[in-house]
LUMMARKE-746741 format. One record per residue: residue number from 1; residue in one letter; x, y, z negated of N, C-alpha, C in turn. Coordinates in nm, 2 decimals, m for minus. Layout:
residues N
(NUM,A,(X,Y,Z),(X,Y,Z),(X,Y,Z))
...
This chain:
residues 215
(1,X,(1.95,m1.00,m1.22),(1.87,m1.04,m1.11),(1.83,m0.92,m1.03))
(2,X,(1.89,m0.89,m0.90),(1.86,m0.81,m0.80),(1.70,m0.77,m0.77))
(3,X,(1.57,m0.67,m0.76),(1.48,m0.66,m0.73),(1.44,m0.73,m0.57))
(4,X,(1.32,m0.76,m0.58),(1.31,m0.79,m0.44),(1.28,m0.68,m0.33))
(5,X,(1.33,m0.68,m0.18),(1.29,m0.62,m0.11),(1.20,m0.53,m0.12))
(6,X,(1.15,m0.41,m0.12),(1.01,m0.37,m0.17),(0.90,m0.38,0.06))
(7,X,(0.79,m0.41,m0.02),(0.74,m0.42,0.09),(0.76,m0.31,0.14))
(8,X,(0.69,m0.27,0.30),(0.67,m0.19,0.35),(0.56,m0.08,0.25))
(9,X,(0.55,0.03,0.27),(0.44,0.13,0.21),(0.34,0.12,0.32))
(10,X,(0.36,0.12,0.44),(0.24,0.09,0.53),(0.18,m0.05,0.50))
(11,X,(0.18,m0.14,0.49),(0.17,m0.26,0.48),(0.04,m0.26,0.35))
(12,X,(0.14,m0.18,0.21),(0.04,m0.12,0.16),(m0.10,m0.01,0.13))
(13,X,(m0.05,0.05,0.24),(m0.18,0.12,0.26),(m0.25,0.06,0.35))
(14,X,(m0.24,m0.01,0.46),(m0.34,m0.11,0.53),(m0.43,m0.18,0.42))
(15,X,(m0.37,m0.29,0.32),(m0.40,m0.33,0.17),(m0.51,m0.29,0.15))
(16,X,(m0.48,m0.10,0.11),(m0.61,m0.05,0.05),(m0.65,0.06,0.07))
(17,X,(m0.62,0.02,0.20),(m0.76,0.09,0.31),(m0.74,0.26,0.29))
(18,X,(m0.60,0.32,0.29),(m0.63,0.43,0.28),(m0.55,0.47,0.38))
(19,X,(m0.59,0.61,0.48),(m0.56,0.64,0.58),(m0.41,0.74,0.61))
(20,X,(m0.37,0.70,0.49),(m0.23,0.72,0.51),(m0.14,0.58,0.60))
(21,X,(m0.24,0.46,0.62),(m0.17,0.34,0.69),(m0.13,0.38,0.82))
(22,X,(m0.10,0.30,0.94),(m0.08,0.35,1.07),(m0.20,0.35,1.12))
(23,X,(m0.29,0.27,1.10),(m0.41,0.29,1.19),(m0.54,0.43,1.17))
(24,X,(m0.44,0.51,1.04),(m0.52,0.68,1.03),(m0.39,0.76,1.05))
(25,X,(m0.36,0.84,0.96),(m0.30,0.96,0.98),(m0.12,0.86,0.98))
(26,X,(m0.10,0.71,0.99),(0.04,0.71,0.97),(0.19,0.80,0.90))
(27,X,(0.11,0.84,0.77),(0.20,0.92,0.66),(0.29,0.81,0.61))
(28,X,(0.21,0.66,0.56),(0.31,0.55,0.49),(0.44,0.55,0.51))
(29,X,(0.46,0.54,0.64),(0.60,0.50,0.73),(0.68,0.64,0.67))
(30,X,(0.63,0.77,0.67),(0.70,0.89,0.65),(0.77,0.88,0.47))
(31,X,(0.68,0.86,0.41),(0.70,0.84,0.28),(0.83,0.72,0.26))
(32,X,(0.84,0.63,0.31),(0.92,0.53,0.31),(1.06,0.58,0.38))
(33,X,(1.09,0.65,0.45),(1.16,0.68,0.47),(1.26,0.81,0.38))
(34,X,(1.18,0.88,0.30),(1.22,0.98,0.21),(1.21,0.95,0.08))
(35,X,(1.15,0.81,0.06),(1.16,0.78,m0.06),(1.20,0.60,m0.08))
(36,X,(1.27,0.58,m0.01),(1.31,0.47,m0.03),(1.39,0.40,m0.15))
(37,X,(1.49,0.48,m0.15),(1.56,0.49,m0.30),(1.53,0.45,m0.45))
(38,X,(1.42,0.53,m0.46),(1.29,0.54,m0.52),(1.20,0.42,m0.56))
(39,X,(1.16,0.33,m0.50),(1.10,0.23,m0.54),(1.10,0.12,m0.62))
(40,X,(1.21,0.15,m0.66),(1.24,0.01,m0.83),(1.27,0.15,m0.94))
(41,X,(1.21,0.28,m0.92),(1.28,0.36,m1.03),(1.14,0.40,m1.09))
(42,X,(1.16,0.47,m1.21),(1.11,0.53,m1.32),(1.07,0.70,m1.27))
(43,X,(0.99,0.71,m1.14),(0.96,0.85,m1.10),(0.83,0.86,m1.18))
(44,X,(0.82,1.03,m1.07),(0.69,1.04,m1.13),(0.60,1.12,m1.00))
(45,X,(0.53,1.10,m0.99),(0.41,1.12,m0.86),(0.32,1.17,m0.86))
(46,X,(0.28,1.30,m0.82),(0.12,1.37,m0.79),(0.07,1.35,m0.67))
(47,X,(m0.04,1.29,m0.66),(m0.11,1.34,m0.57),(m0.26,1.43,m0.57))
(48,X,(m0.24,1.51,m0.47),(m0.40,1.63,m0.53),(m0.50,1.63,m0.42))
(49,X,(m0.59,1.57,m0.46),(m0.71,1.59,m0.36),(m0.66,1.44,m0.33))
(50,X,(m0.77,1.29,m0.41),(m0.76,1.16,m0.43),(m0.86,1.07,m0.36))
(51,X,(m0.99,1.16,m0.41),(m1.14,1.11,m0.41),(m1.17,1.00,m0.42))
(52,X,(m1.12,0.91,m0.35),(m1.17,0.79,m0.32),(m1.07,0.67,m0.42))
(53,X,(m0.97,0.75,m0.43),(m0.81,0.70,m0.48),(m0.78,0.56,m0.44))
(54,X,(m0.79,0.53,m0.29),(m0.71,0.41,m0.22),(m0.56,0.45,m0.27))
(55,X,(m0.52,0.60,m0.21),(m0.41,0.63,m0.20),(m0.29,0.61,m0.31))
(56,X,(m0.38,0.59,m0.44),(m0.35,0.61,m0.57),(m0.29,0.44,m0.61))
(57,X,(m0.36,0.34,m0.54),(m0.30,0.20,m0.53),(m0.20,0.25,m0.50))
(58,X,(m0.17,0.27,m0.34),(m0.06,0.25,m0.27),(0.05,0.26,m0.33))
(59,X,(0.09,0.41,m0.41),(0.15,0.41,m0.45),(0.16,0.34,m0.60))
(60,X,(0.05,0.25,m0.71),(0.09,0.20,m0.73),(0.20,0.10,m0.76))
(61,X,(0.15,0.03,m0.66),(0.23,m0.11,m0.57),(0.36,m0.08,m0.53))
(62,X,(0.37,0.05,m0.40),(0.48,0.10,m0.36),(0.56,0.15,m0.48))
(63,X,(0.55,0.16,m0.61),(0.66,0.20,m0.71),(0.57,0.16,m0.84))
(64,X,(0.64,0.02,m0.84),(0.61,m0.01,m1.01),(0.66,0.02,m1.15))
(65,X,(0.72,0.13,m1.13),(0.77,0.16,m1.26),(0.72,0.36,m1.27))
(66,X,(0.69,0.37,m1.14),(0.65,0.50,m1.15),(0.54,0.54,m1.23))
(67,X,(0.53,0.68,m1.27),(0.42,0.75,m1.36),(0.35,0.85,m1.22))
(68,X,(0.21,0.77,m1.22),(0.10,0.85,m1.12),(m0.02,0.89,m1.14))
(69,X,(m0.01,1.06,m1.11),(m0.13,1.10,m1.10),(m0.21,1.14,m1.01))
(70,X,(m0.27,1.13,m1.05),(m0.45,1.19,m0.95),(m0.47,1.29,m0.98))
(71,X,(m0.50,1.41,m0.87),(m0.59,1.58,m0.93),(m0.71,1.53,m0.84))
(72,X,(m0.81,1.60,m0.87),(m0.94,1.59,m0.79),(m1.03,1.66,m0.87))
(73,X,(m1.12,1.74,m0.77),(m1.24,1.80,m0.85),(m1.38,1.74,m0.81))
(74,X,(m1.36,1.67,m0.69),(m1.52,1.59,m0.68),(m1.44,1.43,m0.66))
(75,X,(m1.45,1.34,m0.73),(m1.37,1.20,m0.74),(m1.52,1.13,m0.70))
(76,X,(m1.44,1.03,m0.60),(m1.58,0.93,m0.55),(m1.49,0.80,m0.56))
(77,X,(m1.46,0.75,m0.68),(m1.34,0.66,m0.71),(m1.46,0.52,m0.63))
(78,X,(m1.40,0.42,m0.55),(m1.54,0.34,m0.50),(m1.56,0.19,m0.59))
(79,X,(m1.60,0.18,m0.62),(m1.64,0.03,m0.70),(m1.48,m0.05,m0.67))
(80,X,(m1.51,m0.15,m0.54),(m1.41,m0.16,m0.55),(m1.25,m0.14,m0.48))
(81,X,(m1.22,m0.01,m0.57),(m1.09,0.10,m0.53),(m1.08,0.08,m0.71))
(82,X,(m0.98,0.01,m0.80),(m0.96,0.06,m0.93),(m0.83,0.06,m0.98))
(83,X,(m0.77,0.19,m0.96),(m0.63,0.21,m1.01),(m0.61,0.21,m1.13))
(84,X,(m0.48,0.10,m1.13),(m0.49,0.07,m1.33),(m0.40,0.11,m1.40))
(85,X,(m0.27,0.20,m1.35),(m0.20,0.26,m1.43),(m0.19,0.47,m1.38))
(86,X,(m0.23,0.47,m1.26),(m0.26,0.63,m1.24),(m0.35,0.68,m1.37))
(87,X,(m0.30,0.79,m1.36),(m0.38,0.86,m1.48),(m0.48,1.01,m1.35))
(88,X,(m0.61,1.00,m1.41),(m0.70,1.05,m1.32),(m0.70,1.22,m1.39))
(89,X,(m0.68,1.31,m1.31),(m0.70,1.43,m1.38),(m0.87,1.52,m1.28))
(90,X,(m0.89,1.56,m1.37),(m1.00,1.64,m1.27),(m0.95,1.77,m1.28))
(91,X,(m0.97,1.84,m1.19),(m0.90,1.97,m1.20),(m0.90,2.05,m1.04))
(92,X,(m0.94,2.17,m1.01),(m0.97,2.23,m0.94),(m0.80,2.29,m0.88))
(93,X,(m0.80,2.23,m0.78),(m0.63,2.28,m0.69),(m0.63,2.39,m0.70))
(94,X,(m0.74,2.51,m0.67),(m0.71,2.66,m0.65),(m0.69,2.71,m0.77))
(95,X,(m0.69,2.70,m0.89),(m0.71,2.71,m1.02),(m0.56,2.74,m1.04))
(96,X,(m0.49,2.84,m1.07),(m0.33,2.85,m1.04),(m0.31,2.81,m1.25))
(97,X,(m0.38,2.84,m1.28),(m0.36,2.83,m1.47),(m0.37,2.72,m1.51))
(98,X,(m0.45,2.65,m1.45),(m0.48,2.47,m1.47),(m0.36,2.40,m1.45))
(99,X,(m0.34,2.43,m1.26),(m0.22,2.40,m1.21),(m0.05,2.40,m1.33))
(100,X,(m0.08,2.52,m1.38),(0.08,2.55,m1.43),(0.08,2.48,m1.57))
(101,X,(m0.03,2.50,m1.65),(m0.06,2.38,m1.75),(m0.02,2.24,m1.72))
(102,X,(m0.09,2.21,m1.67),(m0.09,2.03,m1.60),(0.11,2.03,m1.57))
(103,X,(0.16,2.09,m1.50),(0.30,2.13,m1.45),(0.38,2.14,m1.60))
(104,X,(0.32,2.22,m1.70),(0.45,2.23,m1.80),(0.43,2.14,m1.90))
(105,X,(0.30,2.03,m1.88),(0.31,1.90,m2.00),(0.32,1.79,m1.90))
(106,X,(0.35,1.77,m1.80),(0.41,1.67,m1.73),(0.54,1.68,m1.64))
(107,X,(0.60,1.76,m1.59),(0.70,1.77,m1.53),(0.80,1.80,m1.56))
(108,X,(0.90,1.81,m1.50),(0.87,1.81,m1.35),(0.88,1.69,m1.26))
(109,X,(0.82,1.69,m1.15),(0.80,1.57,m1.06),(0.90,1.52,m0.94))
(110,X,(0.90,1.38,m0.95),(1.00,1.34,m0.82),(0.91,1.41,m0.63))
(111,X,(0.80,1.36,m0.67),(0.72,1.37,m0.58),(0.59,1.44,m0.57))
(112,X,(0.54,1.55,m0.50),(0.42,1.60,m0.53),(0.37,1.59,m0.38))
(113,X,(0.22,1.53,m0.39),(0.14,1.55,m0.26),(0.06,1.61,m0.25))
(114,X,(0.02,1.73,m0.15),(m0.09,1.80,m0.15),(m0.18,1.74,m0.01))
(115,X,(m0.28,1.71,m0.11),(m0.37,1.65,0.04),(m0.51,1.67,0.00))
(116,X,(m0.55,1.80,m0.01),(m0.68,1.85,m0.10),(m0.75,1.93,m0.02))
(117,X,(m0.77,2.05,m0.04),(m0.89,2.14,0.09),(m0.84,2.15,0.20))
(118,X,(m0.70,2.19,0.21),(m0.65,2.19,0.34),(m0.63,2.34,0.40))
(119,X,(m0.66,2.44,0.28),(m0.69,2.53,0.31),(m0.54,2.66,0.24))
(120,X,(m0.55,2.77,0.32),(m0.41,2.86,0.24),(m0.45,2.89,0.13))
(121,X,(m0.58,2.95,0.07),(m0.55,2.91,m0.10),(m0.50,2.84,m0.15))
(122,X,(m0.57,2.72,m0.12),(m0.56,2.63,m0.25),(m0.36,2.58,m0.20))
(123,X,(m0.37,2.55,m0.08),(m0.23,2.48,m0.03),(m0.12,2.59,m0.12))
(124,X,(m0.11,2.73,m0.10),(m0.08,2.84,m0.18),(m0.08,2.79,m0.28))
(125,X,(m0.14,2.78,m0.37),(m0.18,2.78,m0.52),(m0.07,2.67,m0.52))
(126,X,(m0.09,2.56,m0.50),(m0.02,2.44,m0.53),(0.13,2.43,m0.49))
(127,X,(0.17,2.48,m0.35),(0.36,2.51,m0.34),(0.36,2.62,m0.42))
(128,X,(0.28,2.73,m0.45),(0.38,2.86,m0.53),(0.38,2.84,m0.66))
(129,X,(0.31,2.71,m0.74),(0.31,2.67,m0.87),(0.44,2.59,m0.91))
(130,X,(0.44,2.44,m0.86),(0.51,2.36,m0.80),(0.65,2.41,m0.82))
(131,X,(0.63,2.48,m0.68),(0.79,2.50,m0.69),(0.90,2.59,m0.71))
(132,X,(0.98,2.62,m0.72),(1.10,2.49,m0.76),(1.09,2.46,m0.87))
(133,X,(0.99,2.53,m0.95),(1.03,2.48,m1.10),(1.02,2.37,m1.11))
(134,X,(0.87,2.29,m1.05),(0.80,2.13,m1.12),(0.91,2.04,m1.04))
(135,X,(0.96,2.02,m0.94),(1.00,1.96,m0.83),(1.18,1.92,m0.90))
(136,X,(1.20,1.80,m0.90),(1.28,1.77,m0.98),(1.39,1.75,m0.82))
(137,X,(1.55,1.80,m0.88),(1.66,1.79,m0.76),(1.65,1.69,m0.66))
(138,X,(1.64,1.67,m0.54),(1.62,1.60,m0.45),(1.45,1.53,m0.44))
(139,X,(1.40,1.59,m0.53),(1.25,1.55,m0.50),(1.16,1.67,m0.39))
(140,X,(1.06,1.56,m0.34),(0.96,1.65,m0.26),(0.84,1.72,m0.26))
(141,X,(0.82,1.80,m0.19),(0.69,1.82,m0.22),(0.59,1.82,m0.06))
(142,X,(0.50,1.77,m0.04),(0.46,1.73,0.08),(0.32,1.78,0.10))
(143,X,(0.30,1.87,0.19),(0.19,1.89,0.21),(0.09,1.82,0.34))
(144,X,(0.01,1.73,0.33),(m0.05,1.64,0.44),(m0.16,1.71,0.53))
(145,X,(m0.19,1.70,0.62),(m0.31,1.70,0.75),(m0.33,1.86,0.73))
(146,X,(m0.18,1.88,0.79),(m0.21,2.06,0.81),(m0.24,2.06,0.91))
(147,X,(m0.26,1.95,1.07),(m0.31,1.96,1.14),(m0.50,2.03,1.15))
(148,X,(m0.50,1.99,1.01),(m0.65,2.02,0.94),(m0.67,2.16,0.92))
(149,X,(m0.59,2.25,0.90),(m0.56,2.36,0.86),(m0.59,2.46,0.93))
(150,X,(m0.63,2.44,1.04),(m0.66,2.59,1.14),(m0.87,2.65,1.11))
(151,X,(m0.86,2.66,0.95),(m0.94,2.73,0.94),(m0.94,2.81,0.82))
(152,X,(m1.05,2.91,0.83),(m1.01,3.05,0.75),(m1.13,3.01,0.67))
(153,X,(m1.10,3.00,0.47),(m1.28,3.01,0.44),(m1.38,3.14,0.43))
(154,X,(m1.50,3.12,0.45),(m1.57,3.25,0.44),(m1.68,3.25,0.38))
(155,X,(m1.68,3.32,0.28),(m1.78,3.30,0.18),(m1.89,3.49,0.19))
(156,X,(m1.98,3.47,0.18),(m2.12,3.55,0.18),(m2.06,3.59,0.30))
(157,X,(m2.05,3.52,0.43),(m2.02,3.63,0.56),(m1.91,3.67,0.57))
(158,X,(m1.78,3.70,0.49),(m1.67,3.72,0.48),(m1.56,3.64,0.48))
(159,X,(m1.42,3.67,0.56),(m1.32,3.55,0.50),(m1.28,3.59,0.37))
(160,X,(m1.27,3.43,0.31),(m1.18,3.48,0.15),(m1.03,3.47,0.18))
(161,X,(m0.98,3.43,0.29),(m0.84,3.43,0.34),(m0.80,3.53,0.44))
(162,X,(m0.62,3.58,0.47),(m0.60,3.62,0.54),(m0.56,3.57,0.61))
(163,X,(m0.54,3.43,0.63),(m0.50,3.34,0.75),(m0.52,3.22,0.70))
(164,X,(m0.47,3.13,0.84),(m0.50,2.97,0.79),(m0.38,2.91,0.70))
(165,X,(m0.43,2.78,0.69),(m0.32,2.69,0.62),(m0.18,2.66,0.72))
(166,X,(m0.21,2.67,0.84),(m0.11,2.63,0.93),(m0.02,2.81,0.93))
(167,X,(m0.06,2.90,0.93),(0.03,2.97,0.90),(0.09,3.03,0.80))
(168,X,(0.01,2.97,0.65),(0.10,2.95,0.57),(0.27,2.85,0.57))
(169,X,(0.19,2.74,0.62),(0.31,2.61,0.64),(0.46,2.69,0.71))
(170,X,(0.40,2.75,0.83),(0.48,2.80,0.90),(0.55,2.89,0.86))
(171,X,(0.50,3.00,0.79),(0.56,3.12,0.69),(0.72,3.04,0.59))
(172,X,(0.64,2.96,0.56),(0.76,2.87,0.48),(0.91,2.84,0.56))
(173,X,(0.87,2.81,0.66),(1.02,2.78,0.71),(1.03,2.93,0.74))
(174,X,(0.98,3.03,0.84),(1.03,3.15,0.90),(1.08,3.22,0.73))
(175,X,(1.01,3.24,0.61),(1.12,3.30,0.50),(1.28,3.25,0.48))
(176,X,(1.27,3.08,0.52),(1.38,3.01,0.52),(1.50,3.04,0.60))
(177,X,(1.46,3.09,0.74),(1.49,3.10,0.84),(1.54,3.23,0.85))
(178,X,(1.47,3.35,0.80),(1.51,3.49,0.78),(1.61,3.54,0.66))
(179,X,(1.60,3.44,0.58),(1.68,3.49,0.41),(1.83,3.52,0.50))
(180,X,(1.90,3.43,0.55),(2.01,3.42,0.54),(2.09,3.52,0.69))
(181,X,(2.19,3.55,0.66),(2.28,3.61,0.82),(2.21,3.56,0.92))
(182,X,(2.26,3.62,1.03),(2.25,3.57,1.20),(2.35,3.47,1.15))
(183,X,(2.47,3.54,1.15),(2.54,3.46,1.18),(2.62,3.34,1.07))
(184,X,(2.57,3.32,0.98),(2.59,3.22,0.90),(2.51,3.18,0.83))
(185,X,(2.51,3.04,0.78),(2.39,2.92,0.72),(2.44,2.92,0.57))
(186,X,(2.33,2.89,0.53),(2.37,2.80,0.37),(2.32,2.91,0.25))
(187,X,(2.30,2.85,0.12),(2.24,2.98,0.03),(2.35,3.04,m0.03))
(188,X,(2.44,3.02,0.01),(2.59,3.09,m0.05),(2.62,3.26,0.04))
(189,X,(2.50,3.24,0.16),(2.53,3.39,0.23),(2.37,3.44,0.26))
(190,X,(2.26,3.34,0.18),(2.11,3.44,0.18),(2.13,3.54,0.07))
(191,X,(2.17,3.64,0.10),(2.21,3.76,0.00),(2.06,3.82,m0.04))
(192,X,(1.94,3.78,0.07),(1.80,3.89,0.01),(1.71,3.73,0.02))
(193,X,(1.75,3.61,m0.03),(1.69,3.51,m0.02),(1.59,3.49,m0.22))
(194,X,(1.49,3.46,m0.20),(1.44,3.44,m0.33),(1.47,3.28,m0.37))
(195,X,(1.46,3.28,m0.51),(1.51,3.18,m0.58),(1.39,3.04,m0.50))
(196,X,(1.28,3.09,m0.45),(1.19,2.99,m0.39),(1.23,2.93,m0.25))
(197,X,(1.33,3.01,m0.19),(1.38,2.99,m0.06),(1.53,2.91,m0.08))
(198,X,(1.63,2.95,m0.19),(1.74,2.91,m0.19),(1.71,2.74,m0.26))
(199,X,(1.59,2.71,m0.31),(1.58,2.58,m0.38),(1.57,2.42,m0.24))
(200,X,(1.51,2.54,m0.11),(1.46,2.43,m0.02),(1.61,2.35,0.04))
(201,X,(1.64,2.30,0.05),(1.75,2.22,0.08),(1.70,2.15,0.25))
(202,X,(1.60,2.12,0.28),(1.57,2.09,0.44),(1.42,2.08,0.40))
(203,X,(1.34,2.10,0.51),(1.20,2.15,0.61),(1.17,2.02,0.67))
(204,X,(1.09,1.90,0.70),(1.08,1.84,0.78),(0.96,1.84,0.81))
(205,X,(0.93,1.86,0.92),(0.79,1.83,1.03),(0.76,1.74,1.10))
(206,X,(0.63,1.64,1.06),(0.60,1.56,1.17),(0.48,1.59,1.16))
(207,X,(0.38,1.53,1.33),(0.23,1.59,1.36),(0.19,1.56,1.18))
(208,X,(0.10,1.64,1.10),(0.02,1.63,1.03),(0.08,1.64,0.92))
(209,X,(0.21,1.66,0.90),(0.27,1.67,0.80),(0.40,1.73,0.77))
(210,X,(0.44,1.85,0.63),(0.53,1.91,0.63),(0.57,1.90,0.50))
(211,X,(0.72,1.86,0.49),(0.77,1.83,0.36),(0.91,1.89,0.36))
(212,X,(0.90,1.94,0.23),(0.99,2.02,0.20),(1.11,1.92,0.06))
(213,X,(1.24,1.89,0.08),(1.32,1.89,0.00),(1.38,1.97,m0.12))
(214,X,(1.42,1.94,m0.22),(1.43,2.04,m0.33),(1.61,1.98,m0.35))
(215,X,(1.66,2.10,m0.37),(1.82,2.12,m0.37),(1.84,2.05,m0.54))
């Protein structure tokens, strides 16, 4: 017996109220498109920075056979918001040792989402952990509301960064973009390309969101 149709992923986050639907940041529709395939299969799913964990249904529902987690360091799970098969981790995104732990007794993952401070540490911490190791062939890694990103943190009067989140994002493709010839494509001729650049297989950009493919 053939599965049925899988609903829309928007449809489901409307459901449960989490602003990945169209009427907030419209991410559902993006995810449905890069992970279509995916939805009667046996993946496995991070998402980091939960709080509230509507988001943590969604994907429920949107993949019933998937294995999903939650990272969060302040969880405001709401009465009624109760995900029944995500497994809840508490755990600090900037934390690069927590990160690689959590990474080498669960992965590696179909799907990783960063949607946490928003900021180039932690965003940092989480793609230079991540990937390529955790990030399983043709899986993603997605980093959400980097529109959010155009700030530096600054702690006792000082920045603790040397730029924002949005110019980290951007640094990602311009390494991609520089590894290889002028005049020829592909990782068969990035001769000064690192193993973190030769793994990205395509870059995609839409307003508020940038996701990266794994070869």
């Amino acid at each position: 017996m053939m599965d049925a149709p899988p609903i829309p992923l928007d449809r489901l986050a409307v459901k449960h109220r989490t602003d990945k639907a169209s009427w907030g940041h419209d991410f559902a529709s993006f995810y449905d498109e890069i992970l279509w395939r995916w939805r009667y299969d046996k993946i496995s799913i991070v998402e980091i920075g939960v709080k509230f964990g509507s988001s943590l249904c969604m994907w429920e529902d949107g993949f019933p056979k998937a294995t999903v987690f939650g990272l969060d360091n302040n969880w405001r799970i709401r009465p009624s918001v109760q995900p029944k098969r995500a497994k809840l981790v508490t755990m600090d995104a900037s934390d690069r040792g927590a990160l690689k732990a959590f990474c080498q007794e669960h992965g590696p993952f179909h799907l990783v989402v960063d949607d946490s401070a928003h900021t180039s540490t932690v965003t940092r911490a989480i793609v230079e952990t991540f990937w390529p190791d955790y990030i399983r062939p043709q899986g993603w890694l997605v980093i959400e509301d980097i529109n959010s990103g155009y700030k530096v943190n600054v702690k006792n009067g000082e920045p603790s960064e040397q730029h924002d989140q949005i110019d980290y994002c951007m640094s990602l493709v311009r390494n991609v973009c520089h590894s290889g010839k002028l005049s020829r494509c592909g990782p068969s001729y990035w001769e000064h390309s690192s193993e973190f650049d030769k793994a990205i297989r395509q870059i995609i950009y839409r307003p508020g969101i940038l996701a990266m493919e794994r070869r």
